[in-house]
Backbone as ProteinMPNN parsed JSONL, in Angstrom:
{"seq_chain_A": "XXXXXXXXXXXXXXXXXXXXXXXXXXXXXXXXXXXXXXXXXXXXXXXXXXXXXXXXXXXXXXXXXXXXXXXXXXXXXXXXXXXXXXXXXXXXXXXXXXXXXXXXXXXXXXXXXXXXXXXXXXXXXXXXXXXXXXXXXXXXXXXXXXXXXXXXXXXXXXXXXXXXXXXXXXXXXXXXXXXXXXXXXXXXXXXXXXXXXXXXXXXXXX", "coords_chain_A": {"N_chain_A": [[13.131, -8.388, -6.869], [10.278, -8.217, -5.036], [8.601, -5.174, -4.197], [6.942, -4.138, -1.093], [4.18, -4.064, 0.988], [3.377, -3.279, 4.847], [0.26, -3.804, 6.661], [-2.084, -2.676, 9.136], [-4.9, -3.369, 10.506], [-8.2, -1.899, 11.857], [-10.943, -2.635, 13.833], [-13.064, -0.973, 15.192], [-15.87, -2.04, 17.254], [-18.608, -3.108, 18.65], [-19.242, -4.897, 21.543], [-20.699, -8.144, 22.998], [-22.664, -10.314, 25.141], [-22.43, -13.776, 24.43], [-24.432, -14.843, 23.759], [-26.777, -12.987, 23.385], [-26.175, -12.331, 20.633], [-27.824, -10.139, 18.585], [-27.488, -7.866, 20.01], [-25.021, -6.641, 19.611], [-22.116, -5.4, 17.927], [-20.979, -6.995, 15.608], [-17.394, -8.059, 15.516], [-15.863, -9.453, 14.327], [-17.879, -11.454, 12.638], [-17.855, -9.239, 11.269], [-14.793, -8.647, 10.043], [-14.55, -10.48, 9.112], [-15.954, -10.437, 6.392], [-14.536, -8.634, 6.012], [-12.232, -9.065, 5.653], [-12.711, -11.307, 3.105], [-13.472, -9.449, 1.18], [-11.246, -7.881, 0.828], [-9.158, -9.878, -0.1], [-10.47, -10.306, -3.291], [-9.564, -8.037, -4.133], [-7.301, -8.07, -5.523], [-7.921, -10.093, -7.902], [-9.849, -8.897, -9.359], [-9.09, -6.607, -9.846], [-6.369, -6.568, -10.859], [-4.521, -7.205, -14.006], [-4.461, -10.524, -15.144], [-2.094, -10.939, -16.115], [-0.078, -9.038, -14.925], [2.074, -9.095, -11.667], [1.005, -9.258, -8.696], [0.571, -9.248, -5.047], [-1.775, -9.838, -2.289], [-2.145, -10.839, 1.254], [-3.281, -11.362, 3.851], [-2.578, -11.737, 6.9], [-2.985, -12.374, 9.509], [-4.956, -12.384, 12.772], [-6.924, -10.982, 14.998], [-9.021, -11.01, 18.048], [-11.038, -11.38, 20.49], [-11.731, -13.051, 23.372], [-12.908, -14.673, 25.16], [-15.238, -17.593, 25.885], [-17.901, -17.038, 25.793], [-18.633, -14.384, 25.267], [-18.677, -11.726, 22.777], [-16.486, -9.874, 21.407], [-15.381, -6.081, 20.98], [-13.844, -5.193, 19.629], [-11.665, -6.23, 16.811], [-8.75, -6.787, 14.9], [-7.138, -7.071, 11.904], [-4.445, -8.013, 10.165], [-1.67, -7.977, 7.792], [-0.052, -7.92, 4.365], [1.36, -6.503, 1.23], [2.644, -7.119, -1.771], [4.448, -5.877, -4.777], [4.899, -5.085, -8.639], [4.774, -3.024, -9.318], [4.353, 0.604, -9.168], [2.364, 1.946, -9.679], [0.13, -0.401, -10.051], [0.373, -0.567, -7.279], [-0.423, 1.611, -6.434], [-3.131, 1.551, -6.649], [-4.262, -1.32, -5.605], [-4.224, -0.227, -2.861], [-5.342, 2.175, -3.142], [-8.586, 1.146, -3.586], [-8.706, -0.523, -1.067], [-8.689, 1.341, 1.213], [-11.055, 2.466, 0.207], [-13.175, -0.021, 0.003], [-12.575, -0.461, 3.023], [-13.888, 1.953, 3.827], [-15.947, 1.143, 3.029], [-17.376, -0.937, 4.099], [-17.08, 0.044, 6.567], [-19.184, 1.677, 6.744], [-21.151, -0.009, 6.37], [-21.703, -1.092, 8.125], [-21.601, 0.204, 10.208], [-19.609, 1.198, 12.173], [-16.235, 1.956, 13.56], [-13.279, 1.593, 11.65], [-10.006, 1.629, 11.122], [-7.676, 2.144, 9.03], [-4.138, 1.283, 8.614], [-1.337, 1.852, 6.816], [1.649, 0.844, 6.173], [4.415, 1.554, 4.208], [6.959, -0.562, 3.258], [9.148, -1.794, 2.095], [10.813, -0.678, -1.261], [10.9, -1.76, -4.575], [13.544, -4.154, -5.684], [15.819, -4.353, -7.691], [18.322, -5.092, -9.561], [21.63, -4.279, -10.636], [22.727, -4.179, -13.86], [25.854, -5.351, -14.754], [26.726, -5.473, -12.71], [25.463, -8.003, -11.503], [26.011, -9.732, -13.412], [29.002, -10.337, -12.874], [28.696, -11.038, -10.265], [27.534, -13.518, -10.97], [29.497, -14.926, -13.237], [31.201, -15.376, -10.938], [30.883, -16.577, -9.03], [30.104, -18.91, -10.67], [32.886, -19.934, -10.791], [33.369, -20.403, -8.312], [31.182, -22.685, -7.447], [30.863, -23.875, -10.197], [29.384, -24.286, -13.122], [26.967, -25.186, -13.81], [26.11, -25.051, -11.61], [25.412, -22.901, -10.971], [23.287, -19.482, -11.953], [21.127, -17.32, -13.741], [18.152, -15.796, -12.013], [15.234, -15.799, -14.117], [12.276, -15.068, -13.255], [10.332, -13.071, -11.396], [10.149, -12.308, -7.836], [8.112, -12.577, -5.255], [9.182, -12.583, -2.526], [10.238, -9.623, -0.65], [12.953, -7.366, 0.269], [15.187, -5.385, 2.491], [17.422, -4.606, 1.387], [17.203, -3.715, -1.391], [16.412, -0.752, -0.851], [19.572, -0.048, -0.03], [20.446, 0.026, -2.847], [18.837, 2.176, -3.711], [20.958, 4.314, -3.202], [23.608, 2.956, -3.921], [24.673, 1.234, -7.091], [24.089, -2.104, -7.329], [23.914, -5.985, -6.395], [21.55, -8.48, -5.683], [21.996, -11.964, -4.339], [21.143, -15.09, -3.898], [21.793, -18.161, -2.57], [21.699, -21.553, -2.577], [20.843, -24.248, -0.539], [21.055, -27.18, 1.668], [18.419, -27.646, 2.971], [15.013, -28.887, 3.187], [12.553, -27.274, 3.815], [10.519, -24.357, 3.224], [11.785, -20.737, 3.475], [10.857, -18.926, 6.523], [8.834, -21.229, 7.031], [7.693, -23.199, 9.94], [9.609, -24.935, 11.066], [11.999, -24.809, 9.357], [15.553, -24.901, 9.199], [18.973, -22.982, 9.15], [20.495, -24.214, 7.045], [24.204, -24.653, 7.596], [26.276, -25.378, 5.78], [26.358, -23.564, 4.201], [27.99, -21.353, 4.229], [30.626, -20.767, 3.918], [30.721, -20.841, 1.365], [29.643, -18.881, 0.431], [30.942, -16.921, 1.584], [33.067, -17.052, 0.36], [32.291, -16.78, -2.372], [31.895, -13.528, -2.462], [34.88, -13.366, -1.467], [36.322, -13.858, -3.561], [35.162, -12.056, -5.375], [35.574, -9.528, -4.484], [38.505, -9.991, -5.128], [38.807, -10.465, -7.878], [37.837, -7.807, -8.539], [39.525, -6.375, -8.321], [39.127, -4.535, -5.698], [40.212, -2.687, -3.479]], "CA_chain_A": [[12.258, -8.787, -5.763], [9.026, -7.398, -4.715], [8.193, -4.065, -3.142], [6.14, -4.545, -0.093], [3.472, -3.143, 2.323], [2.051, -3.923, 6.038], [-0.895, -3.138, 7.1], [-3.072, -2.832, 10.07], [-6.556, -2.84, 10.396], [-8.404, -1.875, 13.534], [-12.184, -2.53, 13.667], [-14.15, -0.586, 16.542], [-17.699, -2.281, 16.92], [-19.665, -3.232, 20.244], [-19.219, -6.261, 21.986], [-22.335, -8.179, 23.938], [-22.878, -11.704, 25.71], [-22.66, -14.165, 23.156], [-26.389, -15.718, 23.969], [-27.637, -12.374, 22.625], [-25.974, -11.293, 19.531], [-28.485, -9.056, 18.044], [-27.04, -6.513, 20.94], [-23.594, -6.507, 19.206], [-21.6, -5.209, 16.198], [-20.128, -7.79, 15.649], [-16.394, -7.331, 15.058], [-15.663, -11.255, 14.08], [-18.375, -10.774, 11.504], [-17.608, -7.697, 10.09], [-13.5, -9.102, 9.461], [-14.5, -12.06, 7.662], [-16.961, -10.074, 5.234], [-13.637, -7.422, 4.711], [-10.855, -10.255, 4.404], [-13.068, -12.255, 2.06], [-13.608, -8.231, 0.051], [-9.94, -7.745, 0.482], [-9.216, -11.3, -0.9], [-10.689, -9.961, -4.162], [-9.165, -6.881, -5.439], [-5.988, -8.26, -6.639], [-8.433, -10.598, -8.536], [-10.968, -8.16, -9.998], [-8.607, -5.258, -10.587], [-5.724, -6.357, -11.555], [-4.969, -7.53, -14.967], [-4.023, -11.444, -14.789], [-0.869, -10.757, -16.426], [0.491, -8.892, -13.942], [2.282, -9.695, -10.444], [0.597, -8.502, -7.223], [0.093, -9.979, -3.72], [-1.85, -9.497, -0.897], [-1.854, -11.299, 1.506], [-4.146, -11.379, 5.473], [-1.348, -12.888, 7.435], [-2.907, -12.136, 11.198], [-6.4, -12.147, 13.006], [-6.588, -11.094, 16.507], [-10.006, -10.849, 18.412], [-11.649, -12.606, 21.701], [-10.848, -13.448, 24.96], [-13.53, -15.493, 25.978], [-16.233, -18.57, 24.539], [-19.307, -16.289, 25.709], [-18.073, -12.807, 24.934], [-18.923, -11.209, 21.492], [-15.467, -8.543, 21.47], [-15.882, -5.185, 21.147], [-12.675, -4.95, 18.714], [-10.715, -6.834, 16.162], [-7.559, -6.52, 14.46], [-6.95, -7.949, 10.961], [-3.202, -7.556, 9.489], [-1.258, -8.448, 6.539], [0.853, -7.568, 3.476], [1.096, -6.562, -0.302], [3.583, -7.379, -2.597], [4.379, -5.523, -5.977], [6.643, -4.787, -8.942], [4.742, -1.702, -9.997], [4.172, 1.659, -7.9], [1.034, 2.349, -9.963], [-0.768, -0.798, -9.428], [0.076, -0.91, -5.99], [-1.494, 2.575, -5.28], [-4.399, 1.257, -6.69], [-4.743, -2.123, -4.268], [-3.955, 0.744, -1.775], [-6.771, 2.671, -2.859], [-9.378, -0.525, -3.268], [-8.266, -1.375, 0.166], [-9.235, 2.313, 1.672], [-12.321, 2.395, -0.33], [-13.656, -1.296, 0.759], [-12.62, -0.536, 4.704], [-14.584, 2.598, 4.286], [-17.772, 0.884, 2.705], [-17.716, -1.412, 5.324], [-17.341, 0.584, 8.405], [-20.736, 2.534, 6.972], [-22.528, -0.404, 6.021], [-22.029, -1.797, 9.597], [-21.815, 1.306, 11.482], [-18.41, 0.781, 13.262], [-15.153, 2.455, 13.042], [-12.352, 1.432, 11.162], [-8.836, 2.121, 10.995], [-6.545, 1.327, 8.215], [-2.79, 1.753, 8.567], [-0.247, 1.152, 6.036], [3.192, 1.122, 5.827], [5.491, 1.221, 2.995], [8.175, -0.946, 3.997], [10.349, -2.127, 1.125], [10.909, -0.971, -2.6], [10.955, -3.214, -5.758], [14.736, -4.356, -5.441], [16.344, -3.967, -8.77], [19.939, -5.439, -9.728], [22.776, -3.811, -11.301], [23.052, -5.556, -14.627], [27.38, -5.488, -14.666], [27.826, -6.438, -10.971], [24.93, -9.013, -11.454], [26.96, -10.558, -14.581], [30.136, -10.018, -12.392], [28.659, -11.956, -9.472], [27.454, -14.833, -11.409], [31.11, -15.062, -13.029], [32.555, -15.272, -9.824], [29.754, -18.19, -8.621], [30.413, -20.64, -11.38], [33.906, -20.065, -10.597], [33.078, -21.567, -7.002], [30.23, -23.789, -7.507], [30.714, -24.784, -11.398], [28.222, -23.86, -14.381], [25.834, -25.986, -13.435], [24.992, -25.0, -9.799], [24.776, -21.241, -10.631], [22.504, -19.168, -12.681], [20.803, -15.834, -13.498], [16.687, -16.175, -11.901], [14.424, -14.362, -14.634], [11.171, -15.436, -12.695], [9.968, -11.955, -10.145], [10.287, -13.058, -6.533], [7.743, -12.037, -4.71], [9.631, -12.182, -1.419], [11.367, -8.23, -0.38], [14.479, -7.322, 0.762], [15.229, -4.256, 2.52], [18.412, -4.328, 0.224], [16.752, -2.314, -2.252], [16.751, 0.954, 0.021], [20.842, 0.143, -0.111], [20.555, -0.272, -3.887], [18.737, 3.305, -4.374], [21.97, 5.106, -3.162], [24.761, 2.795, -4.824], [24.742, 0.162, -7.558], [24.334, -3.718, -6.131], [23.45, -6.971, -7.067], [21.636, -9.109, -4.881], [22.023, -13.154, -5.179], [20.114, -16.437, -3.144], [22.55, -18.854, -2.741], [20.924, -22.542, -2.354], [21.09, -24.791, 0.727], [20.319, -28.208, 1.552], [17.059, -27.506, 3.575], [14.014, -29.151, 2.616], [11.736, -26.44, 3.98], [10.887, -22.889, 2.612], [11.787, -19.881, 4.741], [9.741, -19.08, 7.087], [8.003, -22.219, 7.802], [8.286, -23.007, 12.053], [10.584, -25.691, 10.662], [13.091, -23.777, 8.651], [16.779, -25.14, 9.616], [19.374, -23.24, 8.344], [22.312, -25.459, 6.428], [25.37, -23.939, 7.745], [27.355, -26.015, 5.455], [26.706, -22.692, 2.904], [28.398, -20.288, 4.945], [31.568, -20.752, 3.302], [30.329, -20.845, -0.17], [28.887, -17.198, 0.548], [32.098, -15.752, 1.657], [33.98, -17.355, -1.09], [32.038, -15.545, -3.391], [32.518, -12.414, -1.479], [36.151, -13.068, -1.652], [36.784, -14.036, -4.655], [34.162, -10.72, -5.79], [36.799, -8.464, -4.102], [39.776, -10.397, -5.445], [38.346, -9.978, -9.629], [37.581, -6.764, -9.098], [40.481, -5.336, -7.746], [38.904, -4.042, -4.663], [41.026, -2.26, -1.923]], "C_chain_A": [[11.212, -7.701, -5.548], [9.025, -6.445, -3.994], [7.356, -4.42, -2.271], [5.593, -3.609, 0.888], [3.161, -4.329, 3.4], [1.712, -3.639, 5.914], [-1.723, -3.729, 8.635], [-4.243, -2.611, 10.029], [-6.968, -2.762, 11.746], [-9.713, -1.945, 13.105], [-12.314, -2.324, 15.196], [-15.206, -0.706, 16.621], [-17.701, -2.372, 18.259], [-19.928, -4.485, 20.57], [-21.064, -6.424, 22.663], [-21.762, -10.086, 24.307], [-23.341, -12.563, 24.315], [-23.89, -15.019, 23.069], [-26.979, -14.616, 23.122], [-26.537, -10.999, 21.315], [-26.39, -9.86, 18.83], [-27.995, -7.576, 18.981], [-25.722, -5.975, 20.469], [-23.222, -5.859, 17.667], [-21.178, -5.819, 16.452], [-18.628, -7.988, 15.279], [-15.574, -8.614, 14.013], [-16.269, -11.543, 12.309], [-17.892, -9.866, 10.361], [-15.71, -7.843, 9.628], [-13.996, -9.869, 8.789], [-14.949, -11.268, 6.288], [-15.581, -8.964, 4.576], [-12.705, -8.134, 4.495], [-11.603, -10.668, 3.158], [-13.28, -10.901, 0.529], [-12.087, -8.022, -0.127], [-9.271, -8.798, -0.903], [-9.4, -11.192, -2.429], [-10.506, -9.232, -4.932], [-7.948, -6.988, -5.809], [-6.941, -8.942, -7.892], [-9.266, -10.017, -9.917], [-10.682, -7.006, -10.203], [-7.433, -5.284, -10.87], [-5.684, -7.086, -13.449], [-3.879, -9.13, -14.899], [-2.603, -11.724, -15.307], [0.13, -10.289, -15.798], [0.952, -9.559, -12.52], [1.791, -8.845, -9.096], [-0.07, -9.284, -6.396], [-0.263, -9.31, -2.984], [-3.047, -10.36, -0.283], [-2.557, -10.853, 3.499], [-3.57, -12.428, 6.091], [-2.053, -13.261, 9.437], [-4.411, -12.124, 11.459], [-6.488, -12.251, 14.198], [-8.088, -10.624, 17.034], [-10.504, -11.774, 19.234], [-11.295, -12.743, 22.612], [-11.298, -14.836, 25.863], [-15.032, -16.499, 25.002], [-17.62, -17.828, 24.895], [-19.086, -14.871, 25.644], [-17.664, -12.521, 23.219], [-17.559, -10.405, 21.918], [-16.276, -7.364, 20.865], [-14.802, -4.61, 19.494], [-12.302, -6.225, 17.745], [-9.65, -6.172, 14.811], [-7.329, -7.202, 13.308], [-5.125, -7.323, 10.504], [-2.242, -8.772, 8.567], [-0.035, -7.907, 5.515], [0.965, -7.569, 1.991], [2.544, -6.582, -1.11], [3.381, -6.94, -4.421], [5.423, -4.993, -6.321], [6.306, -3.027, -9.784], [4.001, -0.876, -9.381], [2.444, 1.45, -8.746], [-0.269, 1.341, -9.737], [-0.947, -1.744, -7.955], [-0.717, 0.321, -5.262], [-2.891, 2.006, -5.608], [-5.121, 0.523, -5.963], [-4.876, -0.963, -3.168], [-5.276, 1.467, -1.658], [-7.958, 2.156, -3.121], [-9.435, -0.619, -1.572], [-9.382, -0.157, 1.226], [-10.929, 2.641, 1.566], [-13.185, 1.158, 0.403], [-13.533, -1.534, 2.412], [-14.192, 0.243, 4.542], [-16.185, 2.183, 3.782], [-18.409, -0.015, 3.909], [-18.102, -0.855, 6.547], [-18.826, 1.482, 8.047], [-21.533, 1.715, 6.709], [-22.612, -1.111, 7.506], [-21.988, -0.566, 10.991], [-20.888, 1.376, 12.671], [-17.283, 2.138, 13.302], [-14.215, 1.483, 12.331], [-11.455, 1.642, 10.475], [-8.004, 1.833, 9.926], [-5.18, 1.78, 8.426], [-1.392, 0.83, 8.022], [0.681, 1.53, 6.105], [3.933, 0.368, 4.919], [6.649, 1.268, 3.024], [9.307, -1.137, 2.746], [10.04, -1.489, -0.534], [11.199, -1.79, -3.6], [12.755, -3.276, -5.702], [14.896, -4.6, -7.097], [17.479, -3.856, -9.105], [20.392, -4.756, -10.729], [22.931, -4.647, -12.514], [24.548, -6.255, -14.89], [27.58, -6.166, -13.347], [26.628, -7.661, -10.844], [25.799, -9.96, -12.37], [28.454, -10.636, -13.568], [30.02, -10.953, -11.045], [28.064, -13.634, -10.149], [28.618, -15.18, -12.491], [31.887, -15.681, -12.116], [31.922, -16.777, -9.026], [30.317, -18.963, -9.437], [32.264, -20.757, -11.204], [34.488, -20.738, -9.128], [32.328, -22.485, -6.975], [30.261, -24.668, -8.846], [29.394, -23.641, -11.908], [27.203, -24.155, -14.025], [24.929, -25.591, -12.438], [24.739, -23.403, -10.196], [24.123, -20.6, -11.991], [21.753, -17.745, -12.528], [18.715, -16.134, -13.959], [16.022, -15.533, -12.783], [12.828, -14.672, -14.383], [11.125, -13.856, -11.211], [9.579, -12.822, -9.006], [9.591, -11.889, -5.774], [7.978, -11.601, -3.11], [10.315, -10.561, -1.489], [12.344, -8.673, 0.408], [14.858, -6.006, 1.349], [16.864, -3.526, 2.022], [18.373, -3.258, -0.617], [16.512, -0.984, -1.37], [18.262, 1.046, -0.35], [20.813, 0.652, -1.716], [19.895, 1.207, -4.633], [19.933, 4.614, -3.948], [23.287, 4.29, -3.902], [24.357, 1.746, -5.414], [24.854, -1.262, -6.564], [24.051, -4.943, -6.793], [23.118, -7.998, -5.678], [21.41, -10.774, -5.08], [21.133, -14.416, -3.761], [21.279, -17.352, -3.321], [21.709, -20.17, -1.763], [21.403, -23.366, -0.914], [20.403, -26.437, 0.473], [19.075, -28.474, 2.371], [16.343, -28.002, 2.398], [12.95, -28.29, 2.679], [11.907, -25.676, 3.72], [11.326, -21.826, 3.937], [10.71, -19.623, 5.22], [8.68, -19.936, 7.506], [8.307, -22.244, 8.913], [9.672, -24.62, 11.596], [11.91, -25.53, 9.822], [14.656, -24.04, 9.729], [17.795, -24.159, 8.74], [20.628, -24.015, 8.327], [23.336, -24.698, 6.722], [26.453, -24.335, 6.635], [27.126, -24.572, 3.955], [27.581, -21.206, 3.051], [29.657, -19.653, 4.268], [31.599, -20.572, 1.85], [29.944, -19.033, -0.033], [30.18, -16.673, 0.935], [33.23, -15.754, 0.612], [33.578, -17.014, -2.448], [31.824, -14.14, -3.155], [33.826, -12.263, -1.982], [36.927, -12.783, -2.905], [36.209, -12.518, -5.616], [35.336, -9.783, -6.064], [38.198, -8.816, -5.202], [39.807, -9.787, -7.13], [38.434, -8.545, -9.81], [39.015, -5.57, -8.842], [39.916, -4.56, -6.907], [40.299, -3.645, -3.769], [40.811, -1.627, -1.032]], "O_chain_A": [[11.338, -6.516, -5.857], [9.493, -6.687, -2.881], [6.732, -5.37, -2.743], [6.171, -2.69, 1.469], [2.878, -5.518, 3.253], [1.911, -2.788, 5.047], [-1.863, -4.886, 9.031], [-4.674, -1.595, 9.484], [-6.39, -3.324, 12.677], [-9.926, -1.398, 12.023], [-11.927, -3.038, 16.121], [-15.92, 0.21, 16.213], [-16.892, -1.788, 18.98], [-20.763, -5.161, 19.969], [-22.025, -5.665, 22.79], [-20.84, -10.765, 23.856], [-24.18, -12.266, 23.465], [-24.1, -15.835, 22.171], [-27.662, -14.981, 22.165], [-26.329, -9.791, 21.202], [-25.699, -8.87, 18.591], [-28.179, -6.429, 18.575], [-25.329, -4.897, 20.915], [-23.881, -5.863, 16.627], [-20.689, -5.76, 17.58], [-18.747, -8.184, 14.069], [-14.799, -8.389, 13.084], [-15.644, -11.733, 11.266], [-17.677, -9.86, 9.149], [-15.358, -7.01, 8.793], [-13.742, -9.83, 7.585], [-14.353, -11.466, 5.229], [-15.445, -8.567, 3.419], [-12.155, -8.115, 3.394], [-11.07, -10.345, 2.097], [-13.26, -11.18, -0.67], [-11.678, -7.994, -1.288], [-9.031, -8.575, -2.09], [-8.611, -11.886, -3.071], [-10.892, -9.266, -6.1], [-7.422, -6.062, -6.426], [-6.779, -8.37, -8.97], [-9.316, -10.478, -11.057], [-11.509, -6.204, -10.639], [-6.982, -4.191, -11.212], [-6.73, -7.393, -14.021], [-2.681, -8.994, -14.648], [-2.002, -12.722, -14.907], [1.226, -10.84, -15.9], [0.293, -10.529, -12.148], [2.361, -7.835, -8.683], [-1.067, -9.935, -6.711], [0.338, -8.283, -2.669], [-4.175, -10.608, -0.707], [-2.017, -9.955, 4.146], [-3.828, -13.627, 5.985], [-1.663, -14.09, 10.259], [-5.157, -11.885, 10.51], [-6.24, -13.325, 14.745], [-8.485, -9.683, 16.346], [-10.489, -12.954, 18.884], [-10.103, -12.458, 22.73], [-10.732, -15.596, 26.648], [-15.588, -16.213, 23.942], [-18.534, -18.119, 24.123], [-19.853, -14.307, 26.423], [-16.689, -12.952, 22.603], [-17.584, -10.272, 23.142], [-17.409, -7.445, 20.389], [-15.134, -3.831, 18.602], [-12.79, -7.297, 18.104], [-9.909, -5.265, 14.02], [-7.266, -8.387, 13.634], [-4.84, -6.132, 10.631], [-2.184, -9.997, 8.682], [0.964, -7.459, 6.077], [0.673, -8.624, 1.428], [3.446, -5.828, -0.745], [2.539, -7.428, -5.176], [6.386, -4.571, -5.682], [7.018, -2.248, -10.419], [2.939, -1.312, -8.938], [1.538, 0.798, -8.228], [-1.375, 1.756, -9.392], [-1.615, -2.705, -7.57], [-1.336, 0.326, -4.199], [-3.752, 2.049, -4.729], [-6.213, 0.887, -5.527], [-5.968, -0.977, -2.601], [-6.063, 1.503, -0.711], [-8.763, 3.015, -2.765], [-10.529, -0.827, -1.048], [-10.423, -0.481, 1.797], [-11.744, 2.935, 2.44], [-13.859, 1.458, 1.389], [-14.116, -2.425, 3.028], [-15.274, -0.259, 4.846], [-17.248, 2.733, 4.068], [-19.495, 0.105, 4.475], [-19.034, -1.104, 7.313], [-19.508, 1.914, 8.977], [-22.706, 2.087, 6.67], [-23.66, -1.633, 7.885], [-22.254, -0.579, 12.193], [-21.225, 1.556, 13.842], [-17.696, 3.268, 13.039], [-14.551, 0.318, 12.545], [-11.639, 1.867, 9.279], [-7.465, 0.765, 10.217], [-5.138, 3.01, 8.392], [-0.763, -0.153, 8.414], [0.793, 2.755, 6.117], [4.105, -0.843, 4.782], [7.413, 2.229, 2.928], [10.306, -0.418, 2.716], [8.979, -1.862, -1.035], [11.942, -2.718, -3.278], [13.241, -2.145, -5.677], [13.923, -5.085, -7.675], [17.979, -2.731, -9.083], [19.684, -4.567, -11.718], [23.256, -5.82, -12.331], [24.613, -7.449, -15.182], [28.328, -7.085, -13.013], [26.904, -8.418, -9.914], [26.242, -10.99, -11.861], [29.032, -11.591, -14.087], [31.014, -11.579, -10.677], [28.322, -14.711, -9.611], [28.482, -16.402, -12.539], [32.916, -16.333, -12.297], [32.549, -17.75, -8.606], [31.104, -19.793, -8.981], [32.798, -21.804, -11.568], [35.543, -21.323, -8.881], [32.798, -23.431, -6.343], [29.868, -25.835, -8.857], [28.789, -22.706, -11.383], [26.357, -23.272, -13.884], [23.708, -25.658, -12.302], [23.826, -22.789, -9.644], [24.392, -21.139, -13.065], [21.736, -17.114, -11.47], [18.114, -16.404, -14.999], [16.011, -14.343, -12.466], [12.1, -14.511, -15.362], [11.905, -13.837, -10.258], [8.871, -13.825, -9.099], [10.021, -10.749, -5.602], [7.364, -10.721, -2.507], [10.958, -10.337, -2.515], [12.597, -9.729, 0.988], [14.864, -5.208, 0.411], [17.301, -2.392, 2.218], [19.085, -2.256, -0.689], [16.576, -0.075, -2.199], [18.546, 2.07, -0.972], [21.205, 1.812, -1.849], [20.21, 1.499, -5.787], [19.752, 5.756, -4.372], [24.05, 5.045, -4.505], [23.66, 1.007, -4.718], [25.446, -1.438, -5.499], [23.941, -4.811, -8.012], [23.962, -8.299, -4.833], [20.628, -11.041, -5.992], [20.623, -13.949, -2.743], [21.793, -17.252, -4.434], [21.23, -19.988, -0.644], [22.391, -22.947, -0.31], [19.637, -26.834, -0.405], [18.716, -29.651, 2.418], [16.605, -27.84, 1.206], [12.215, -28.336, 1.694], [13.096, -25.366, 3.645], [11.199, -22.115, 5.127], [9.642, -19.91, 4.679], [7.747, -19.549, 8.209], [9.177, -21.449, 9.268], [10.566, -24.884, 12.4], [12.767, -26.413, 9.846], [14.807, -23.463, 10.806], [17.65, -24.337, 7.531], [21.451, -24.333, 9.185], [23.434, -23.797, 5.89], [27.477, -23.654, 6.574], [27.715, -24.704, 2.882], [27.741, -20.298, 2.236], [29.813, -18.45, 4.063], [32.595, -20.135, 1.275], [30.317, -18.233, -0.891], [30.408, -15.645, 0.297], [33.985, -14.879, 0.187], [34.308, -16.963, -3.437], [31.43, -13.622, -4.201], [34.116, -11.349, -2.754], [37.762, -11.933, -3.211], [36.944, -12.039, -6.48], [35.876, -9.387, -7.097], [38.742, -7.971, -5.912], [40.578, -8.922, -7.547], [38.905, -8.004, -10.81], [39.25, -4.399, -9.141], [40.144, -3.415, -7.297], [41.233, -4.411, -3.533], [41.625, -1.563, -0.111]]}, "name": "protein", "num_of_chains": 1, "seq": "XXXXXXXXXXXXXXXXXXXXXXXXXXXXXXXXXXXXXXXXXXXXXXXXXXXXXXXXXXXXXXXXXXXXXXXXXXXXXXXXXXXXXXXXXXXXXXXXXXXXXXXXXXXXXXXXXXXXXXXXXXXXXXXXXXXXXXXXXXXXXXXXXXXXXXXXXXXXXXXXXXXXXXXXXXXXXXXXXXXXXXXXXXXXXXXXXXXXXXXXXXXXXX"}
């Protein structure tokens, strides 16, 4: 699974009455022109072979229908399976705030945080948990994903102090996570501890 950043952006421009623009930085403006530059440097620097996301999840600015703001807030998230060309979005990202905030004459803030590392399974206790699956679900229902999942996990932090294996176990939901509709199926609850149990039981755990 994917390593992952937030980020915040802060734009400081100069509000005005929205009859007379020309009195304003505009802060509304000046986000669209750096999402739509953001938007572009996975495109135009990475190499299309590779996996890297990112991703302008948030957009906060306004209060009122005749009031230019004075501020806005853009925020988001990057997803990657390799440190090196995530410093690079990283430094793209820094670079393209700071061309902006001088070609409009504003401030702006960037602030990232580097929340999750690339999660990275054990290859024995991965083979050892899918064993222990088809031994509850059958052959059929279980399987080893070799497709990179760009969702994180803050698993991988566990996984750089001891061996792990981490697994997805299916449901009968029709919706993905995270939609506002997202039920989950309880009826898998039991299936998840019974490969748990059974984990312990194989391995001779005590």
């Amino acid at each position: 699974m994917a390593g992952a950043d937030f980020f915040d952006i802060k734009i400081r421009a100069f509000g005005s009455h929205a009859a007379r623009p020309e009195g304003s930085k505009d802060p509304i403006i000046i986000a669209s022109t750096l999402i739509s530059q953001l938007q572009s440097i996975v495109s135009r620097n990475v190499p299309p072979t590779e996996t890297i996301v990112l991703s302008v999840t948030q957009i906060h600015s306004g209060t009122a229908y005749n009031v230019i703001p004075s501020e806005c807030v853009i925020a988001g998230t990057m997803r990657y399976f390799d440190s090196e060309l995530a410093n690079l979005v990283r430094d793209r990202m820094r670079k393209i705030i700071d061309g902006i905030a001088k070609s409009y004459d504003v401030e702006i803030e960037l602030d990232n945080k580097e929340i999750f590392d690339v999660l990275v399974n054990d290859e024995s206790l991965t083979n050892a948990m899918l064993d222990v699956a088809v031994d509850i679900v059958g052959k059929d229902n279980a399987s080893l994903r070799k497709d990179l999942v760009t969702g994180s996990e803050d698993f991988s932090d566990m996984l750089k102090v001891i061996p792990g294996a981490y697994c997805n176990i299916g449901h009968g939901g029709t919706l993905p996570l995270h939609n506002d509709g997202f039920i989950l199926d309880d009826n898998i609850l039991p299936i998840g501890a019974s490969i748990y149990a059974r984990l312990v039981g194989k391995r001779g755990y005590k």
